[in-house]
MIRORO-482420 format. One record per residue: z, y, x of N, C-alpha, C, CB in turn; residue in three letters. Coordinates in steps of 0.02 Angstrom, whole numbers, plus 50000, padded with zeros to 5 digits. Atoms other than C-alpha are relative to their C-alpha. Glycine has a CB too. Example, Ala and Ser with C-alpha at 12.3 -4.5 7.8 and 13.67 -1.06 7.14 Angstrom:
500004994150045503904977550615500005006050045500625000149950ALA
499974994149958503574994750684500375005549961499295002350020SER
END
This chain:
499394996049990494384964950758500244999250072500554997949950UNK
499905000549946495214968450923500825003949998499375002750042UNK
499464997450006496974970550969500235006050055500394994749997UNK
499774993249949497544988451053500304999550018500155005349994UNK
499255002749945498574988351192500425005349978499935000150102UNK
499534996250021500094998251185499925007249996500464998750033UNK
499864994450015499895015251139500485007550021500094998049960UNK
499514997149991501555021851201499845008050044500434994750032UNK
500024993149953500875037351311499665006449944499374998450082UNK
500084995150063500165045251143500575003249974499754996649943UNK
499524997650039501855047051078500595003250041500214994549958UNK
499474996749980503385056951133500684994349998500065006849950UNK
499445006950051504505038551138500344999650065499594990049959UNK
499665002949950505865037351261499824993550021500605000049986UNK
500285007549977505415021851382500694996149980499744999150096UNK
499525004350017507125015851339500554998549939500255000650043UNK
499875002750060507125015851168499634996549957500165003649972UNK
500475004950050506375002651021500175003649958500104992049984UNK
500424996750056505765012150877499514996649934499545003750040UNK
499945002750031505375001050737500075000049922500234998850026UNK
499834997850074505625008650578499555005649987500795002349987UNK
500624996850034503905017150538499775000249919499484996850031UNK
500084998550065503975013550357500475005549960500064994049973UNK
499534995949993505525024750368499435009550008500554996350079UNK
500394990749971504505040450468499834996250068500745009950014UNK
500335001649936503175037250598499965005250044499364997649992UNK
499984991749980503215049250743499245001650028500665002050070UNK
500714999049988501865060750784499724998850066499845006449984UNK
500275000949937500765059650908500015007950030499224996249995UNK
499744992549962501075072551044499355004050010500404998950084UNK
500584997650009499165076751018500155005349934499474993849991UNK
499934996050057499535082350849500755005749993499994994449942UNK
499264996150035501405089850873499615007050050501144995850030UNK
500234996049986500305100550999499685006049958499744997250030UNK
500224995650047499075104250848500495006049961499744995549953UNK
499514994750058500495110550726500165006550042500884996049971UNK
499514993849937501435121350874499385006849976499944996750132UNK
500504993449988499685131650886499825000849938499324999450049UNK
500044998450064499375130550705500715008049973500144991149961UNK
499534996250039501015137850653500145007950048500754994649990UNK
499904993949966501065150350790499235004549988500204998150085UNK
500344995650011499315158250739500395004349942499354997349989UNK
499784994850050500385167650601500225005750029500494997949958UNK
499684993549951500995178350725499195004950017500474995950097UNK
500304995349977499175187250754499574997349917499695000350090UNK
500195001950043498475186550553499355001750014500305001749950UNK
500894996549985496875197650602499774996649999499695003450053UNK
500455005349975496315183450666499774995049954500304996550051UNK
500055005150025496355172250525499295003549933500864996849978UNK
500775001450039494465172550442500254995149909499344992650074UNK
500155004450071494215168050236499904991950028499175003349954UNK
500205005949964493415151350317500794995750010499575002750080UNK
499645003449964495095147650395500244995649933500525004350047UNK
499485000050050495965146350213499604992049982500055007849933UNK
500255006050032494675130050196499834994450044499435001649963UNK
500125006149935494165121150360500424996750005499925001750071UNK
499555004049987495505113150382500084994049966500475002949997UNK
499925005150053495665106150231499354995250000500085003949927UNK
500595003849995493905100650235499914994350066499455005450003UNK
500115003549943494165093750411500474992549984500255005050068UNK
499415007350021495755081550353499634996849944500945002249966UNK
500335004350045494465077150200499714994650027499545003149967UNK
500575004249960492935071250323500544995350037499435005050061UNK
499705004549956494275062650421500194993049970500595003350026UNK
499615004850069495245052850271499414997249973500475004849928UNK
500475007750014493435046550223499824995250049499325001149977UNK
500485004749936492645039250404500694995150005499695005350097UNK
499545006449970494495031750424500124994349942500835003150027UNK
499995002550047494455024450233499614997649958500215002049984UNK
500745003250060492595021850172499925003249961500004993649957UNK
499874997350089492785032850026499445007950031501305002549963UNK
500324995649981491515048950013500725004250007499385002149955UNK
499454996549995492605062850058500215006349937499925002750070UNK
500064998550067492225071549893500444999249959499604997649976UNK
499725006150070493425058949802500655002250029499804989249997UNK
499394999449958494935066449931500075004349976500075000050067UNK
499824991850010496125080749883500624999250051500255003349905UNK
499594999549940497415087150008500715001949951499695006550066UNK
499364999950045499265085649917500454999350037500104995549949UNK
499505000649946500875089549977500644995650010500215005550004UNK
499425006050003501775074049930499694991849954500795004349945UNK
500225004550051501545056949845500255000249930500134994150021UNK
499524998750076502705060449686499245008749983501435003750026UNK
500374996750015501475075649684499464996749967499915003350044UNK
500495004849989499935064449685500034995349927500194995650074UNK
499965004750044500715052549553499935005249931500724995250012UNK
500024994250071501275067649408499135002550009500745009250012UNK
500634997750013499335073849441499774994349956499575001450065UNK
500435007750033498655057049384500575000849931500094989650067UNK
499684998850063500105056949257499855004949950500575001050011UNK
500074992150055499705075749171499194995649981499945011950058UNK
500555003850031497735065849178499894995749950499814997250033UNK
500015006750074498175051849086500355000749949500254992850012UNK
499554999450041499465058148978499695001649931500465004750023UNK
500415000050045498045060948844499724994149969499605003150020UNK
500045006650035497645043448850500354994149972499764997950025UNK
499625005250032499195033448800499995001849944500634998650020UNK
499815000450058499775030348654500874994549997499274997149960UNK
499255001950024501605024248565499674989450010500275004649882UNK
500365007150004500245006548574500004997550054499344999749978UNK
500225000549925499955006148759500824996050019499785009650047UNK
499375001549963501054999148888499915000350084500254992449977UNK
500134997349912501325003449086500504994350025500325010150030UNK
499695006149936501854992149218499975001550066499604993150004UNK
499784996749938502874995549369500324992550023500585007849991UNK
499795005649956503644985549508500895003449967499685000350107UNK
499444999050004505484981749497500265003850091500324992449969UNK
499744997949928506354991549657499635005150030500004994350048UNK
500464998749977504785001449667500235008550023499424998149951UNK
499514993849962505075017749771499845003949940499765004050088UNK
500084996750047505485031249648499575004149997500415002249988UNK
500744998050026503885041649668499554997149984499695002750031UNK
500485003650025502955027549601500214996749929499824995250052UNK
499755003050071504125024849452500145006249944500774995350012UNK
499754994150043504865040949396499505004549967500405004350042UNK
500604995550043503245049949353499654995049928499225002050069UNK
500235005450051502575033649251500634997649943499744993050048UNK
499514998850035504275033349179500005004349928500355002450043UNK
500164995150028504145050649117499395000649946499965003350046UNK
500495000150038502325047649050500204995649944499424998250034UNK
499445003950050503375031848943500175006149962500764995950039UNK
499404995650049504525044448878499535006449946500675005650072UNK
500364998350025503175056548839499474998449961499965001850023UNK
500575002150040501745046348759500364995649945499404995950045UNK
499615004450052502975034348678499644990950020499775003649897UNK
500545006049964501835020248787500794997050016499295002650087UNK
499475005249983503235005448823499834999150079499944992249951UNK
500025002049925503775005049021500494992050019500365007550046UNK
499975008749979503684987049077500115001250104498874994249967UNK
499535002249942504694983949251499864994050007500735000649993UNK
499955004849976504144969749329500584996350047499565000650019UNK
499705000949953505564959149388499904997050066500324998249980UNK
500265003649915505634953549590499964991749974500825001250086UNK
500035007450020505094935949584500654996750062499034996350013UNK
499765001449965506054924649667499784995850035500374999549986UNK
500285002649934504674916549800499575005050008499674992750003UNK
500324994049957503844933849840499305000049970499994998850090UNK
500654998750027502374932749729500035004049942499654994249985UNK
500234995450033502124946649658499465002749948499985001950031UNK
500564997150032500444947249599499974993949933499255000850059UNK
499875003350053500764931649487500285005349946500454994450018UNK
499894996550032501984940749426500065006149973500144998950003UNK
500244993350034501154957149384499434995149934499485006850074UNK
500665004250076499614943749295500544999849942499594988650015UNK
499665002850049500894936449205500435006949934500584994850051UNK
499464994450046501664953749104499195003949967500745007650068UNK
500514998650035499814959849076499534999149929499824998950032UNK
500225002050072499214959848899499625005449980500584998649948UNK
500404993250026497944968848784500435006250011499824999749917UNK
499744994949992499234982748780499995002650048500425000149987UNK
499834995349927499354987548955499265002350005500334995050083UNK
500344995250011498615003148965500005004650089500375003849928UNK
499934996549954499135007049134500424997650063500195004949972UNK
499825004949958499504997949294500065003650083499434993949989UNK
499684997749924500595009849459500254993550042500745005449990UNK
500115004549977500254996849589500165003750090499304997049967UNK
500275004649909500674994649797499634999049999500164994050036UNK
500435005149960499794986749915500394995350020499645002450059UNK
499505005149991501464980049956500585002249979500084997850063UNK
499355001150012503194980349914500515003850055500074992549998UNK
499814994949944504064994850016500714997250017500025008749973UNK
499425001449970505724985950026499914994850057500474998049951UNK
500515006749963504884971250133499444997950015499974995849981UNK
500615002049987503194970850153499544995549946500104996850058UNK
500735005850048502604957750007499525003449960500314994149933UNK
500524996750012501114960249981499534996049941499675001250068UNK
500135000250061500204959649811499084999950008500425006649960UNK
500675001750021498284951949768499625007249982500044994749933UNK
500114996950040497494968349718499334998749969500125005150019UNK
500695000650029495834962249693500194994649946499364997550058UNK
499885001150065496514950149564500205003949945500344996650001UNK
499774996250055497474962249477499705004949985500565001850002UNK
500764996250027495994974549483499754996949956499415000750047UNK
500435005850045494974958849386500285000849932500084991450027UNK
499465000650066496304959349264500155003949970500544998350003UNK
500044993550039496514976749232499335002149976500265005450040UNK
500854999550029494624979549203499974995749941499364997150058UNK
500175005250080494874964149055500235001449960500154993349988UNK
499464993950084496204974148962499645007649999501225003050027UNK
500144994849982495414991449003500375005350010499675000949972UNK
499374994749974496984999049096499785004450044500624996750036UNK
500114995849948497085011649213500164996650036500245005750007UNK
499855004549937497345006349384500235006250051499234994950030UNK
499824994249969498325016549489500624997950070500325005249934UNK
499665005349933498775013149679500455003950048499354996550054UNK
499624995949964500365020149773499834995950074500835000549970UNK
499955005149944499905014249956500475005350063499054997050028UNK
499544997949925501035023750075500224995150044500685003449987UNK
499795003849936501695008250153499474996150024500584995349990UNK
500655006249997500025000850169499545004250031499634996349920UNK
500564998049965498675014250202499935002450072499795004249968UNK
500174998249946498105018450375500254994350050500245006650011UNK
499485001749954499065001950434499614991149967501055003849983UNK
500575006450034497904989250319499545001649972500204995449951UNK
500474997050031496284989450256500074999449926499424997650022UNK
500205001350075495714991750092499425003549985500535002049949UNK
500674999449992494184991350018500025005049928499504992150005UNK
499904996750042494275006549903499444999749936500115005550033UNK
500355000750049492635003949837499834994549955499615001750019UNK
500055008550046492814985549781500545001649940500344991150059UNK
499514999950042494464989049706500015005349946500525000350034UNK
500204994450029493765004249609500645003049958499374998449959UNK
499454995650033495605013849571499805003649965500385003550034UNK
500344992150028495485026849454500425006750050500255001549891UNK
499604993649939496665035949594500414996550046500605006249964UNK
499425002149967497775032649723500075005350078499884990950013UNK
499444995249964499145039449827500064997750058500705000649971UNK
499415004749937499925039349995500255005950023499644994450078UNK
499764997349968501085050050061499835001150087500464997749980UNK
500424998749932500585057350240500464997250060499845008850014UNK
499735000549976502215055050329500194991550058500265003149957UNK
499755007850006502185036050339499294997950065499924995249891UNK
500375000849966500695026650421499545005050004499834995249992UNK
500314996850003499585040250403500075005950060500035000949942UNK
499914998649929500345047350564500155008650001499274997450047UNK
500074994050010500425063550473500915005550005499564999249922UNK
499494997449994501815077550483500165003649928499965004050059UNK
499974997350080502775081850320499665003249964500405003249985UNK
500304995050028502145089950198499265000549961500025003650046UNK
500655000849996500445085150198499814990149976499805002950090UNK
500195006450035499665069550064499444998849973500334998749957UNK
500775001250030498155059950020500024998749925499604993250036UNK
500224999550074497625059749838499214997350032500095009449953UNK
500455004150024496175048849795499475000549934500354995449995UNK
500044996550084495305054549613499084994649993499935014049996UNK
500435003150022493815040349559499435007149972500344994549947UNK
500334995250024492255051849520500105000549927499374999550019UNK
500104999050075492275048849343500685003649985499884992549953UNK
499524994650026494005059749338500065008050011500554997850019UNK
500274991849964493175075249434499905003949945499205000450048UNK
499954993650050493265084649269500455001349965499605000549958UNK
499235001250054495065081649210500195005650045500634991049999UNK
499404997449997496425093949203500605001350062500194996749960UNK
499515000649941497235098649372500905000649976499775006950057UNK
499444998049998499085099749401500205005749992500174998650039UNK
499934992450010498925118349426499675001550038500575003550003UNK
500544998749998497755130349439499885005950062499835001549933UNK
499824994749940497695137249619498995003650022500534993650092UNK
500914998249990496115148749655499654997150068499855009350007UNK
500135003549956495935140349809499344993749992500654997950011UNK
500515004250034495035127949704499404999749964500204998049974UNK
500544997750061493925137149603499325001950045500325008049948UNK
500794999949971492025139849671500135008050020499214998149933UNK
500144994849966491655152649779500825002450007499435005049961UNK
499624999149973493475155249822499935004350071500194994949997UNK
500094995149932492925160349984499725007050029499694997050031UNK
500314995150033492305176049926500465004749988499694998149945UNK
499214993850019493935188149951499655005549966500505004550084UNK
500194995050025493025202249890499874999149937499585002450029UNK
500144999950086492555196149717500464994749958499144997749982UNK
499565003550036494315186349666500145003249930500604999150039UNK
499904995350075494555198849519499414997449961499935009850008UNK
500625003250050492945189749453500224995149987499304998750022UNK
499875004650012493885175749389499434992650008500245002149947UNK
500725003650009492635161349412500504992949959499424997950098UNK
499895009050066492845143849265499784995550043499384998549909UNK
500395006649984492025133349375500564998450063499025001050026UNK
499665003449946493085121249509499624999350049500254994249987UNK
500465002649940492415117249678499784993350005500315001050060UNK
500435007850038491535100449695500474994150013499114997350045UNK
499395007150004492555083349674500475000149987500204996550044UNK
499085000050006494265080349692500415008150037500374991450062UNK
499744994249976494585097549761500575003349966499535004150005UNK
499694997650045495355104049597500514999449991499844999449962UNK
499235003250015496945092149600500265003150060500134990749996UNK
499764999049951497185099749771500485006849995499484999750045UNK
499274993850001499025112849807499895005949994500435000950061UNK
500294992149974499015129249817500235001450067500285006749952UNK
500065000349921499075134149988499894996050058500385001550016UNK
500235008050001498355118550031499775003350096499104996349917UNK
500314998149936497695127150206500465002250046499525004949994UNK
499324998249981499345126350283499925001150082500594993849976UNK
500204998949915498945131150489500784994750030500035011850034UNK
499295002449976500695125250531499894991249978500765004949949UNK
499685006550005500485107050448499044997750005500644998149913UNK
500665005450004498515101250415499674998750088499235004649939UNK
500195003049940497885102350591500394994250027500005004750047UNK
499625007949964499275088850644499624995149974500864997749978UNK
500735006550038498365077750493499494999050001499804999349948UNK
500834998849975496485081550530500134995250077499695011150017UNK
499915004149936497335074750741500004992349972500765002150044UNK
499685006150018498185060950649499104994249976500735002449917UNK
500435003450047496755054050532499414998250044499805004549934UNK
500604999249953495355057550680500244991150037500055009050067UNK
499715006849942496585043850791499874993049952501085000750025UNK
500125006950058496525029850644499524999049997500154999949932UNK
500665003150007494895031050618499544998550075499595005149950UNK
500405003949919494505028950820500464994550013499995005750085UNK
499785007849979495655014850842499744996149938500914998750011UNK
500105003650031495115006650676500404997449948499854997350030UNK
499515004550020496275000250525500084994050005500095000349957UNK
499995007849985495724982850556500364997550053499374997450014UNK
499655002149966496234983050709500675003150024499664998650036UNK
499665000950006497704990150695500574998949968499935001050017UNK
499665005250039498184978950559500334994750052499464996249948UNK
500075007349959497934965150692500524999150052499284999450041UNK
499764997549946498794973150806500924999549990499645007750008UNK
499255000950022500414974650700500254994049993500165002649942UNK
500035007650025500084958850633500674996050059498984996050016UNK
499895001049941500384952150813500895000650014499535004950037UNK
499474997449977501964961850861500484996749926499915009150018UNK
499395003650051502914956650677500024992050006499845001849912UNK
500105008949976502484937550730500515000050050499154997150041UNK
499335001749911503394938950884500785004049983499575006450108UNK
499334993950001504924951150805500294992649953499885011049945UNK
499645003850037505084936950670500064993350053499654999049924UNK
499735002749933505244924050826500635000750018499705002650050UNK
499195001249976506694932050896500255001849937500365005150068UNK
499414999550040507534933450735500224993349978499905004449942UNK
499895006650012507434913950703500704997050017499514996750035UNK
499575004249972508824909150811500605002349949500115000850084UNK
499514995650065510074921050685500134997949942499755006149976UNK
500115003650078509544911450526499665006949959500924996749954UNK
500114997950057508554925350464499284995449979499975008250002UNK
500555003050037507194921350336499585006549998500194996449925UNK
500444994750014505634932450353499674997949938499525001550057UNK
500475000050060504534935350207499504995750042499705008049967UNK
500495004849952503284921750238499455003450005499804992549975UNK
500354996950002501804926050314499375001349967500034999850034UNK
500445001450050500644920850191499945007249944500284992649964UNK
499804996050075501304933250075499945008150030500994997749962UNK
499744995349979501714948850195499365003550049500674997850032UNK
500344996249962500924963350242500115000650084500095005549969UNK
500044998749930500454966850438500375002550018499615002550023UNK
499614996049947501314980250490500905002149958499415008550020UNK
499075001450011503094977950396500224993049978500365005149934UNK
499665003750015504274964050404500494999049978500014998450020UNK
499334998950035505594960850285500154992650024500025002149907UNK
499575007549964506904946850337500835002849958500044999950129UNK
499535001550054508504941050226500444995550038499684996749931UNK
499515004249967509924933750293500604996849943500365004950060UNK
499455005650017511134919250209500575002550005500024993950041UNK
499094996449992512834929250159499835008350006500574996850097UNK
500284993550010511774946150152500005002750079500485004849943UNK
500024996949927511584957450297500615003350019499455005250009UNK
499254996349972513164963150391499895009150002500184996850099UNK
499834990650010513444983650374500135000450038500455004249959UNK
500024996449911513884984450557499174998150050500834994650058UNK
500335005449968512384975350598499375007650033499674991949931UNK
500624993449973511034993150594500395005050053499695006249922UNK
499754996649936512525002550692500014996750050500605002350000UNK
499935003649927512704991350812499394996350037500524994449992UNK
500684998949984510894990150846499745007050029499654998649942UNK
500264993149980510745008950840500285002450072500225005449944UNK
499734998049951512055010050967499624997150082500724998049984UNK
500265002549936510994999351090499285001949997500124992250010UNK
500724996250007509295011651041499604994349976499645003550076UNK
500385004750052508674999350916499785002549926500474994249987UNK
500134996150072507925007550764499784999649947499785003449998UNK
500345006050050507524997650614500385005249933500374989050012UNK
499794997550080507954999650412500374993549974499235002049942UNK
499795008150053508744987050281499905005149945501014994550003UNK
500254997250081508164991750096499994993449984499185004849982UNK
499975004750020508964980549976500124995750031499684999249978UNK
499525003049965509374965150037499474994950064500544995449937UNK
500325002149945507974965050172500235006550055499154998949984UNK
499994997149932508184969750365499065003149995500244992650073UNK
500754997250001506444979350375499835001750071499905006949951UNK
500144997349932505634980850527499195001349992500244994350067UNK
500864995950013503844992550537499975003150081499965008849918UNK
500094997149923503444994650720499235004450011500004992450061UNK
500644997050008501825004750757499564997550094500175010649979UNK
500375000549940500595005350923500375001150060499485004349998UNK
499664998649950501835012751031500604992450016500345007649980UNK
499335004649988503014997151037499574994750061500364994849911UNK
500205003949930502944987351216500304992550002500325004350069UNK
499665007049990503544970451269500795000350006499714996450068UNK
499344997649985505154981251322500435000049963500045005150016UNK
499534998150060505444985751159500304994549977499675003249942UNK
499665005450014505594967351108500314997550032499794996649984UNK
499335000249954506604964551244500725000449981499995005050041UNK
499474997749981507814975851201500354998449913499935008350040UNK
499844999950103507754972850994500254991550015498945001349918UNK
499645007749989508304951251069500485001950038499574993650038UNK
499455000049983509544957651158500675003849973499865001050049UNK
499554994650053510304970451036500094994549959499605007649959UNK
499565003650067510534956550901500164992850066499334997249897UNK
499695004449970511094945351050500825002150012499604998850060UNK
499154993950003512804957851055500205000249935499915009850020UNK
499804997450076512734961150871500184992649982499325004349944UNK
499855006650029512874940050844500454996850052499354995649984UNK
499325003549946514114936550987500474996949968500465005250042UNK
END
């Protein structure tokens, strides 16, 4: 692994602001806000736009989302949200619970990773099990520990979106394979920002929203679909998906057959000019800098952020436990409510979720930035 130097001339980042809150919304790269611009402005001459167009694209953000993730690109569908992503897999499995089964969620867990598995509860009559937060940040204990023959179905992180803790999955893979649950992985705060080894951990799906590390511009989400579900039941049935689609002249021929892989779970208008070229830029850049290294890279920069927060009394999530590229930190008497304005006011740009300070910095952050993020809580603790 190797650590990337600063980044900052990719992005559109004032030199004299710190930027810090990427688990929030990462910004694009001015490569890609280029893409969209010329994307969304080909609508203005349609002539131009070729059958072909309605699919390259999509195909291009596929090939991309595998070389940067390992995964064939087959197994990728292009979705326009993670709550999208999750109800697909939900309408899939909703055949296999039963009133016997039982599902297991994180406590706090962001609501597109609860509310659809919720819903499947309410509908199958399957019992929804809420894991509560532990109270030393181990998580994956306590996911083992709630697992029983019954669990039928296991919406899983990579980490813990209010803070970063980060959760065993290759144990709790081991463990779901001994009950014979589903396994089902929300990684928005995790993918494109840590590795994972998709094919060890063999999901039967998983999610990530585009907006987040994925460098992507709204709108636009990865879906994941294990081959053995390439013949289930899409969300809905856009012809986009169906074989030979590309074939304007013979759509009145209804065709039964789907296009090959995970294509089927994919939107309707999935070939959006205005939003996929930014993600095809985005996904190309991840997979030439590497997720390893810039895991390593974050790694790095949250080491030195939890540094200057020491002198303050906060407590970071230890690092044993915590993902790379977000740091959650807890302060003794909770966190002060002037504490993010009066940061913001000195161009400091962080989160608190729950009763962590969150800080998710990306490639663009300089030595400046930490500069200016020790001297902003040197004003805010006067």
């Amino acid at each position: 692994m190797a650590i990337i130097p600063s980044q900052r001339h990719l992005f559109d980042i004032p030199a004299d602001l710190a930027y810090l809150n990427c688990s929030y919304n990462t910004p694009l790269l001015v490569k890609a806000g280029k893409a969209l611009v010329e994307g969304a402005l080909s609508k203005c001459r349609p002539w131009e736009r070729k059958p072909n167009h309605f699919f390259d694209d999509a195909e291009a953000f596929r090939a991309a989302a595998g070389r940067a993730f390992g995964v064939s690109a087959d197994n990728i569908a292009v979705t326009p949200s993670a709550s999208y992503g999750a109800s697909t897999a939900a309408r899939i499995l909703e055949e296999h619970l039963t009133d016997d089964h039982e599902i297991i969620v994180l406590d706090e867990a962001f609501p597109s990773n609860y509310l659809p598995w919720q819903r499947l509860g309410q509908v199958t009559g399957a019992k929804f099990v809420v894991v509560p937060t532990p109270s030393d940040f181990d998580w994956t204990q306590a996911v083992l520990d709630r697992i029983t023959p019954k669990t039928k179905l296991l919406a899983l992180p990579n980490c813990h979106w209010t803070n970063g803790t980060l959760l065993d999955l290759d144990r709790i893979a081991e463990a779901a394979r001994s009950v014979g649950s589903y396994f089902i992985l929300e990684v928005t705060q995790s993918l494109g920002a840590k590795p994972i080894d998709i094919d060890t951990l063999k999901p039967d799906f998983l999610i990530s929203a585009g907006y987040k590390w994925l460098l992507c511009p709204y709108g636009l989400s990865l879906f994941y679909a294990d081959p053995k579900w390439h013949e289930a039941r899409p969300l809905e049935e856009t012809w986009l998906s169906r074989a030979e689609a590309d074939v304007f002249e013979n759509l009145i021929k209804y065709n039964d057959q789907y296009q090959l892989g995970a294509r089927r779970f994919e939107m309707g208008q999935k070939n959006i000019p205005s939003v996929l070229p930014g993600g095809v830029v985005a996904l190309e850049q991840i997979a030439e800098w590497g997720v390893a290294n810039i895991a390593e890279t974050l790694e790095g920069i949250n080491d030195r952020i939890a540094a200057i927060l020491e002198p303050y009394g906060f407590v970071p999530v230890s690092k044993e436990v915590r993902s790379p590229n977000i740091l959650g930190a807890g302060l003794e008497g909770g966190i002060p409510e002037t504490l993010l304005p009066t940061l913001a006011e000195r161009k400091v740009y962080l989160s608190r979720r729950g009763n962590s300070l969150r800080f998710a910095p990306y490639l663009h952050v300089t030595d400046n930035d930490l500069d200016r993020l020790s001297e902003a809580l040197k004003a805010a603790f006067r």
